[in-house]
MARNU-914684 format. One line per 10 residues: number of its first residue (from 1); their letters; for each residue x, z, y of N, C-alpha, C. Coordinates in nm, 3 decimals. Layout:
N
NUM	A	X/Z/Y/X/Z/Y/X/Z/Y; ...
END
This chain:
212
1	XXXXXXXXXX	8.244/7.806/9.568/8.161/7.790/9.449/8.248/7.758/9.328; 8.218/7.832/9.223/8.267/7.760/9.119/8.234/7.641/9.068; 8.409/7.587/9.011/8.379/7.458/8.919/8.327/7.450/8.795; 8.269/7.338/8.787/8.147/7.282/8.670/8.206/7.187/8.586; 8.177/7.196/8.454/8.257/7.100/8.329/8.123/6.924/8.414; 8.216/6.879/8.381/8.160/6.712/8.417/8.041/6.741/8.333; 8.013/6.779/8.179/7.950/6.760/8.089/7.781/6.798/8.109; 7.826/6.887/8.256/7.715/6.990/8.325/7.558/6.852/8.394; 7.676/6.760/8.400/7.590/6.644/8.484/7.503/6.550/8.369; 7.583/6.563/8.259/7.545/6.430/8.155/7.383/6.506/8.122
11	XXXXXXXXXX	7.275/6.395/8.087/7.150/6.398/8.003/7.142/6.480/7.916; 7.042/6.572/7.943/7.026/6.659/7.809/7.032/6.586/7.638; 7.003/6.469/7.669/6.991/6.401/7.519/7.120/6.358/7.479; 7.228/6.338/7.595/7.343/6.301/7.503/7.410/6.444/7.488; 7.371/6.581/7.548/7.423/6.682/7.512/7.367/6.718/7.400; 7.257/6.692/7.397/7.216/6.700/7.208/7.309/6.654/7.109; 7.340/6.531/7.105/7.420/6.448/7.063/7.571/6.489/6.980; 7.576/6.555/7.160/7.748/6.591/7.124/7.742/6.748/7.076; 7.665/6.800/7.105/7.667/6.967/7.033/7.645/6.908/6.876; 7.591/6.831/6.804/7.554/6.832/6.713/7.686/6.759/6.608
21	XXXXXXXXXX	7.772/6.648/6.707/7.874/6.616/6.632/7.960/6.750/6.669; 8.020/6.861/6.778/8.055/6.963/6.745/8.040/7.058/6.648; 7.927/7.093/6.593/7.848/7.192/6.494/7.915/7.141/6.379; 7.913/6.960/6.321/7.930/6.951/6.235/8.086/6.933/6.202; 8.181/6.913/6.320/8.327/6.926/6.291/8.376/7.039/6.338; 8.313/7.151/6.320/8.334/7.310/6.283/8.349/7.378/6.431; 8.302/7.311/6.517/8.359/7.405/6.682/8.277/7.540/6.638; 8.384/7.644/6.720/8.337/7.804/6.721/8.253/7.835/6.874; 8.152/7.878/6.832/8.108/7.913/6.963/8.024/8.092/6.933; 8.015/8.096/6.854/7.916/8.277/6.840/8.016/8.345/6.816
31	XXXXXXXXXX	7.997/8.445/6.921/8.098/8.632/6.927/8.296/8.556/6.926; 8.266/8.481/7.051/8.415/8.452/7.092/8.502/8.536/7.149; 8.413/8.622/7.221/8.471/8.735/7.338/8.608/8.753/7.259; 8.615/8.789/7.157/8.769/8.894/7.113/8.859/8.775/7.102; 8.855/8.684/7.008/8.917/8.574/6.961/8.949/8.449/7.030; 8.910/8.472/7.176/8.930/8.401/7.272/9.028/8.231/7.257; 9.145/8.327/7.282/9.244/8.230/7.261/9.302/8.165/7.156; 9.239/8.270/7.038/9.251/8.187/6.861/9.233/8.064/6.813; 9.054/8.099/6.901/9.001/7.916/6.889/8.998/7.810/6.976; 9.076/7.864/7.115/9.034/7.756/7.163/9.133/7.593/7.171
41	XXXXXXXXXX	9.240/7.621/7.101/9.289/7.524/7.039/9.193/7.408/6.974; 9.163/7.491/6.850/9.108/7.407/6.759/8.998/7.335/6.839; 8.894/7.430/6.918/8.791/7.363/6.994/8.784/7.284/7.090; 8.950/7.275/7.175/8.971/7.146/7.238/8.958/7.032/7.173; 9.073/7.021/7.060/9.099/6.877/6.999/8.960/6.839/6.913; 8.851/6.962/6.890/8.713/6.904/6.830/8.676/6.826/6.949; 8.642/6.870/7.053/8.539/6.844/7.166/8.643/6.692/7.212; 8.765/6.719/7.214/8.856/6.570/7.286/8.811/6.466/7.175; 8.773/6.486/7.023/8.732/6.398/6.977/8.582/6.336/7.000; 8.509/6.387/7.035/8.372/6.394/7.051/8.362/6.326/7.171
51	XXXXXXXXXX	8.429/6.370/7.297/8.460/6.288/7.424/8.475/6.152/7.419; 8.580/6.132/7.339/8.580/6.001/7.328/8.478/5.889/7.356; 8.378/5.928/7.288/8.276/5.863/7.295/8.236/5.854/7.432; 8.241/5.961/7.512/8.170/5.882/7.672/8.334/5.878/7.741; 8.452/5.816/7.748/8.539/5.855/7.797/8.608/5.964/7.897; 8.593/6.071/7.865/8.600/6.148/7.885/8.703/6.277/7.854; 8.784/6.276/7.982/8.884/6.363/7.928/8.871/6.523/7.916; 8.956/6.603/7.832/8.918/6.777/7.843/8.955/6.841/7.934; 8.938/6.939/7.993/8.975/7.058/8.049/8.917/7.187/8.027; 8.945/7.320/8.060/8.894/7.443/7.952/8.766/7.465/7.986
61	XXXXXXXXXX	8.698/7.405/8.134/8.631/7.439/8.209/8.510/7.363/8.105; 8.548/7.255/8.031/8.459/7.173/7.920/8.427/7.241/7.796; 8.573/7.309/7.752/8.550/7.408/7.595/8.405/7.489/7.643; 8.422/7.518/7.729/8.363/7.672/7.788/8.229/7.667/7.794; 8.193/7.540/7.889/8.032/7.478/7.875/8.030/7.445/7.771; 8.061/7.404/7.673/7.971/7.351/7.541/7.977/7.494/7.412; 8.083/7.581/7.431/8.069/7.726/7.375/7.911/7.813/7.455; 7.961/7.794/7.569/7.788/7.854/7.605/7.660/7.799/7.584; 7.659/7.657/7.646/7.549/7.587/7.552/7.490/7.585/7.439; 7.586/7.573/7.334/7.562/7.631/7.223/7.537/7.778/7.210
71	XXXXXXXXXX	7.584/7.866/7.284/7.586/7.997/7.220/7.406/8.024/7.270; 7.376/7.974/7.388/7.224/8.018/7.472/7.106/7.878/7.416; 7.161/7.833/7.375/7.055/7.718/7.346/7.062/7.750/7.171; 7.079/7.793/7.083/7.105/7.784/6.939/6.971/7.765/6.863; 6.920/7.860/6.928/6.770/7.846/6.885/6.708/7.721/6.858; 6.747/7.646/6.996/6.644/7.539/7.030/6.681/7.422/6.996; 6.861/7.458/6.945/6.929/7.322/6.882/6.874/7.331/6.756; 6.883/7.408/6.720/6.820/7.440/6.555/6.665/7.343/6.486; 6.576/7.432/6.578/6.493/7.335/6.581/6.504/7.195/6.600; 6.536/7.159/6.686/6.577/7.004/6.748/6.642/6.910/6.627
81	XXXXXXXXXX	6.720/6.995/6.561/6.831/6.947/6.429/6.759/6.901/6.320; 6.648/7.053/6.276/6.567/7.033/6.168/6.484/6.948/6.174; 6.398/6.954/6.235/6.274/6.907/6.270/6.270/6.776/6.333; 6.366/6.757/6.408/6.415/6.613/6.503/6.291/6.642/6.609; 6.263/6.742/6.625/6.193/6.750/6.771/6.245/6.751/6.876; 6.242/6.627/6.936/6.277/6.609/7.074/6.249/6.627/7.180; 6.096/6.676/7.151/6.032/6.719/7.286/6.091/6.856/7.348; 6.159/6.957/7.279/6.234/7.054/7.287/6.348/7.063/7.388; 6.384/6.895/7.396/6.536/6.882/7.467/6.510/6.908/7.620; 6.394/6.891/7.645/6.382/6.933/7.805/6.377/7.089/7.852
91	XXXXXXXXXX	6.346/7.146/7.763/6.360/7.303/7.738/6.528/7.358/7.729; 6.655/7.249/7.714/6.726/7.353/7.711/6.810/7.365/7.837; 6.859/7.481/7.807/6.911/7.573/7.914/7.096/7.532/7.965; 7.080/7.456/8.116/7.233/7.421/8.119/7.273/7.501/8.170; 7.441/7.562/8.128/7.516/7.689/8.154/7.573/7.648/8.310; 7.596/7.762/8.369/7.658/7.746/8.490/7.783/7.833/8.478; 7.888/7.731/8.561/7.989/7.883/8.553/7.999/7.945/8.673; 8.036/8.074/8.698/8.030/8.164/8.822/8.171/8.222/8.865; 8.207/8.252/8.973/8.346/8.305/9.013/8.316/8.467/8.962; 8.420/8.523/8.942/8.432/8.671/8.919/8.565/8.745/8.991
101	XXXXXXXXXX	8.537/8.848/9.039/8.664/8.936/9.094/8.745/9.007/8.923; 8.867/8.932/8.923/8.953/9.020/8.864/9.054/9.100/8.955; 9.062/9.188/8.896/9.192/9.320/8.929/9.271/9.333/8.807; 9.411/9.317/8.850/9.503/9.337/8.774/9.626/9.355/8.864; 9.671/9.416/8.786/9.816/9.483/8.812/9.947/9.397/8.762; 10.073/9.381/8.884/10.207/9.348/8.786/10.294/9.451/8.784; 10.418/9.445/8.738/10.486/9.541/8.726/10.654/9.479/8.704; 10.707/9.560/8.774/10.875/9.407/8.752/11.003/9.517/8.849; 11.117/9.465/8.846/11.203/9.548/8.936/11.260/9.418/9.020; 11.294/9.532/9.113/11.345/9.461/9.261/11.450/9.508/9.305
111	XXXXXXXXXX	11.540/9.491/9.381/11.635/9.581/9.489/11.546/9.593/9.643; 11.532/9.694/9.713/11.499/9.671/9.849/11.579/9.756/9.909; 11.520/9.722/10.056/11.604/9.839/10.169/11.487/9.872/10.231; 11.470/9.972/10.275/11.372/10.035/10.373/11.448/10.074/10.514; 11.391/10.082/10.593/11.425/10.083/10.704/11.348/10.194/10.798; 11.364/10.346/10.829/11.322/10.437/10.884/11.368/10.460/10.991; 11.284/10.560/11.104/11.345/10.645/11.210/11.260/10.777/11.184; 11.344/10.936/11.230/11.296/11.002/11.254/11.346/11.049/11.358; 11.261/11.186/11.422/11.274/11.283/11.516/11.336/11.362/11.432; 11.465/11.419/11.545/11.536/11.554/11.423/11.613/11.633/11.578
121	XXXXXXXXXX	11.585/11.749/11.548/11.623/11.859/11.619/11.750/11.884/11.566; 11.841/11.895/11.728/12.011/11.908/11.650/12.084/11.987/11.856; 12.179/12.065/11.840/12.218/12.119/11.967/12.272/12.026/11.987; 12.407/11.946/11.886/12.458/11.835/11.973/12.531/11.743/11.836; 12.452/11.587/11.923/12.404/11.449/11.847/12.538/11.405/11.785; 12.675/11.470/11.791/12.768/11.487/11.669/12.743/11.535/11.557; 12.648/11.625/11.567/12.636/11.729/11.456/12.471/11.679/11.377; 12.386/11.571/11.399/12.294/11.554/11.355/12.328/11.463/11.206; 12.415/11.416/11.185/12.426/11.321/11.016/12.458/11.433/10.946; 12.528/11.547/10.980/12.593/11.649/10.897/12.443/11.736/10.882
131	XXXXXXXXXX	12.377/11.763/10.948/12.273/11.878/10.959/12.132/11.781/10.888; 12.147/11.651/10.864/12.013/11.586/10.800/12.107/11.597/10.633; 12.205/11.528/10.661/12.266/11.558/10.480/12.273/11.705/10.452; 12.258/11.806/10.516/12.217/11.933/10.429/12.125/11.964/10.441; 12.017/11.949/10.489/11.918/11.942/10.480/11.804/11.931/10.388; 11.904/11.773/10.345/11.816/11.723/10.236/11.859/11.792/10.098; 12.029/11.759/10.080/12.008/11.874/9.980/11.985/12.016/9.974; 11.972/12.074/10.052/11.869/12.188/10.048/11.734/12.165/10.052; 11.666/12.075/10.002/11.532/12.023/9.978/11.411/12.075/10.132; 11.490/12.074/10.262/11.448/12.085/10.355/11.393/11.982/10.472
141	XXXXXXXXXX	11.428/11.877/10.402/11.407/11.725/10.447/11.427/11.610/10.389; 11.323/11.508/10.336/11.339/11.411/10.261/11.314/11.267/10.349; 11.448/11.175/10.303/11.405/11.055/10.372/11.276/11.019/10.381; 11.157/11.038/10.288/11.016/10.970/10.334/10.955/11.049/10.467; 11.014/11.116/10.513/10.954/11.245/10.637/10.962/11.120/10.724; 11.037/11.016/10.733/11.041/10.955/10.839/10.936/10.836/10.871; 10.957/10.758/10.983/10.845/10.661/10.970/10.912/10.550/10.879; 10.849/10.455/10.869/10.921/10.336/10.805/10.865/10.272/10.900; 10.993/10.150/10.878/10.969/10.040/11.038/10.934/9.912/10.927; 11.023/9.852/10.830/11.036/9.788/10.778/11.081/9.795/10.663
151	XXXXXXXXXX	11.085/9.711/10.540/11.134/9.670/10.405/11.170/9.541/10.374; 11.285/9.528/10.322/11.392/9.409/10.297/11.347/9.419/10.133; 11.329/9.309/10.019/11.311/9.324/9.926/11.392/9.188/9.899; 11.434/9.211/9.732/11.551/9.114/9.694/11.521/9.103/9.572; 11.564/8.956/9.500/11.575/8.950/9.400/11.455/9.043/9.275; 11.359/9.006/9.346/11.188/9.077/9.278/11.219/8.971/9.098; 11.152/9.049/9.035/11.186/8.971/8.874/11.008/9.078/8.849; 10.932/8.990/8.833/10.769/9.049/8.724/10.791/9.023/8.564; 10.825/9.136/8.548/10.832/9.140/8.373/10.681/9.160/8.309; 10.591/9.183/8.375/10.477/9.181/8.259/10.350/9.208/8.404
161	XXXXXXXXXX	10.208/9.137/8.356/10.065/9.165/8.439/9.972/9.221/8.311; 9.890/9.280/8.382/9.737/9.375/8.310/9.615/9.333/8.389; 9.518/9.334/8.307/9.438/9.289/8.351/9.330/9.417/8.386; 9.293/9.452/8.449/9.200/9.572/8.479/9.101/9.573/8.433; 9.025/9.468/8.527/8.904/9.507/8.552/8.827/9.305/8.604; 8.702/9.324/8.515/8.677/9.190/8.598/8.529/9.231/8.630; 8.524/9.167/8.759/8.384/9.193/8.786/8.312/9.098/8.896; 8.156/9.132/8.915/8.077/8.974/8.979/8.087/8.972/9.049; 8.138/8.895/9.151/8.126/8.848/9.310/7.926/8.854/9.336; 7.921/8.909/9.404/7.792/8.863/9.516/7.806/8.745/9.573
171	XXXXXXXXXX	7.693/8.655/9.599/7.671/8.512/9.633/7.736/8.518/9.769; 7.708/8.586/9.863/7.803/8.572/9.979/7.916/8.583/9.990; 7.945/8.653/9.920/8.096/8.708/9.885/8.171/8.579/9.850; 8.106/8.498/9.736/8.178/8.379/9.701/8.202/8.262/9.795; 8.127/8.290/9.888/8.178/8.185/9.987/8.221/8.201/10.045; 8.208/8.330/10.091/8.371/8.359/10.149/8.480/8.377/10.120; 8.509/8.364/10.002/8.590/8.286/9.959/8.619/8.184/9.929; 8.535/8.105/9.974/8.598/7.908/9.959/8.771/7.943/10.025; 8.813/7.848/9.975/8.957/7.821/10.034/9.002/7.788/10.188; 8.893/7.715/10.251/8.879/7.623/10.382/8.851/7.742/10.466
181	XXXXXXXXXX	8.732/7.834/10.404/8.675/7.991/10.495/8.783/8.056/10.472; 8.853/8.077/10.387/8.976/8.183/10.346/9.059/8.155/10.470; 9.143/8.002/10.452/9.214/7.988/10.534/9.136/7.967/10.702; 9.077/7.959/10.738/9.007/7.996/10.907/9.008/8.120/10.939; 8.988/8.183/10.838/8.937/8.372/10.858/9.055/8.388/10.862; 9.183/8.369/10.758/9.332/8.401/10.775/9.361/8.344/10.920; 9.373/8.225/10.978/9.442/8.186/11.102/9.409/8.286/11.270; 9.236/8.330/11.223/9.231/8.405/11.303/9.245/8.551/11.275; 9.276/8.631/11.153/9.333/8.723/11.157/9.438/8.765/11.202; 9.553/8.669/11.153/9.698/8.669/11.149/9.764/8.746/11.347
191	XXXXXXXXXX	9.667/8.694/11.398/9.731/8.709/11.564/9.705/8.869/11.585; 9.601/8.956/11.538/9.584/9.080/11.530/9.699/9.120/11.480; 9.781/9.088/11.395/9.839/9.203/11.260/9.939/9.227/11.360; 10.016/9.356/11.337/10.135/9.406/11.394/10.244/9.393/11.264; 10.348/9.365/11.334/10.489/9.371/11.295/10.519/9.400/11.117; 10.475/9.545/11.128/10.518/9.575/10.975/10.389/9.536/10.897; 10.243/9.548/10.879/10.160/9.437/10.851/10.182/9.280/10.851; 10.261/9.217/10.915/10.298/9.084/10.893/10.381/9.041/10.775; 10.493/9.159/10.799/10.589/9.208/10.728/10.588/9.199/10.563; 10.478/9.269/10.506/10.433/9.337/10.414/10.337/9.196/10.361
201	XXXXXXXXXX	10.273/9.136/10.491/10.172/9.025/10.405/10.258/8.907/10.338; 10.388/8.891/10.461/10.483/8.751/10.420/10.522/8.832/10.264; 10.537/8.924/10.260/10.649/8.974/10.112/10.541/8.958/9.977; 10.424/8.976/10.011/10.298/8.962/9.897/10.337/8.794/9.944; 10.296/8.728/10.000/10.303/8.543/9.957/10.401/8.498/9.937; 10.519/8.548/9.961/10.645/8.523/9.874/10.672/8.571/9.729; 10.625/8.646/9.742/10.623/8.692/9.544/10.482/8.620/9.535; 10.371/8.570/9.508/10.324/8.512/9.511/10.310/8.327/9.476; 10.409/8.238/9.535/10.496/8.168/9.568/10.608/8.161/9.433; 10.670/8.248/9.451/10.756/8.229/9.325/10.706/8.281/9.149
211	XX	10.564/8.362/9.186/10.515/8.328/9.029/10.438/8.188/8.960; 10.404/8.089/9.078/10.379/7.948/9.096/10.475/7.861/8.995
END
């Protein structure tokens, strides 16, 4: 499940409160999507001031609930502001946050070794290194013809990530991904995998590991 700003728990009336000292020391909350990371500076050190008041420290997971709050409740703060109608405050709407599947790509250089065997037809097994090197340059056989057993990778360096694609997890989906289900489902996978599958998974959690 996703995590929830503390702020998610407090009384609708002291979230009145504090959206309203936000509004008036300039926090941004309408058509953030593009400008994302522009404001959310400024909208920490608003909201860390505002905290204060219930001691309360920030994290982004806090910017985020009180940008949505505000952005889905505006209406009803409005009213509430003008009018000082309070009966309104039970009407508003607390944001939830939700997990999402991103896809993204890295991209970086490495040194590796690969490690192949093939089948190769030869009259006699002196004469098979000479008859695969002409081969190949006669574009009659290319090292990938073979199987691969294994890959040695070295000195991996990620010069830059992209972000694809983000999209909604299904409610089951998200729990299966808790961390605790992740890791059970991993312990009993792991005894299935063969050799070069093991191979290939240790080399993803080692690059992994070192972007940490």
């Amino acid at each position: 499940m996703a995590d929830q700003s503390n702020f998610s728990r407090f009384p609708k009336k002291q979230l009145v409160f504090i959206a309203n000292k936000l509004i008036e020391d300039g926090f941004e909350w309408d058509d953030i999507t593009h400008n994302y990371e522009d404001i959310y500076d400024s909208n920490e050190n608003i909201l860390n001031q505002v905290s204060t008041y219930f001691n309360e420290s920030v994290v982004e997971d806090d910017v985020q609930f009180f940008i949505k709050f505000l952005e889905i409740n505006s209406g009803l703060l409005d009213l509430i502001f003008k009018n000082n109608d309070k009966s309104l405050i039970e009407q508003l709407v607390i944001p939830q946050s939700k997990d999402y599947l991103v896809e993204y790509t890295t991209n970086g250089n490495c040194s590796f070794i690969e490690y192949y065997d093939t089948h190769f037809s030869c009259y006699d097994k002196d004469w098979v290194i000479g008859s695969l090197y002409l081969q190949r340059s006669n574009g009659n056989w290319d090292t990938y013809s073979g199987t691969l057993k294994n890959t040695e990778y070295d000195n991996w360096e990620t010069t830059d990530f992209e972000i694809d694609k983000v999209k909604d997890i299904p409610n089951n989906v998200q729990e299966s991904r808790n961390p605790r289900k992740l890791l059970e489902n991993t312990e009993k996978l792991i005894p299935k995998l063969d050799k070069d599958t093991l191979i290939s998974l240790k080399f993803l959690i080692d690059k992994q590991l070192r972007n940490l």
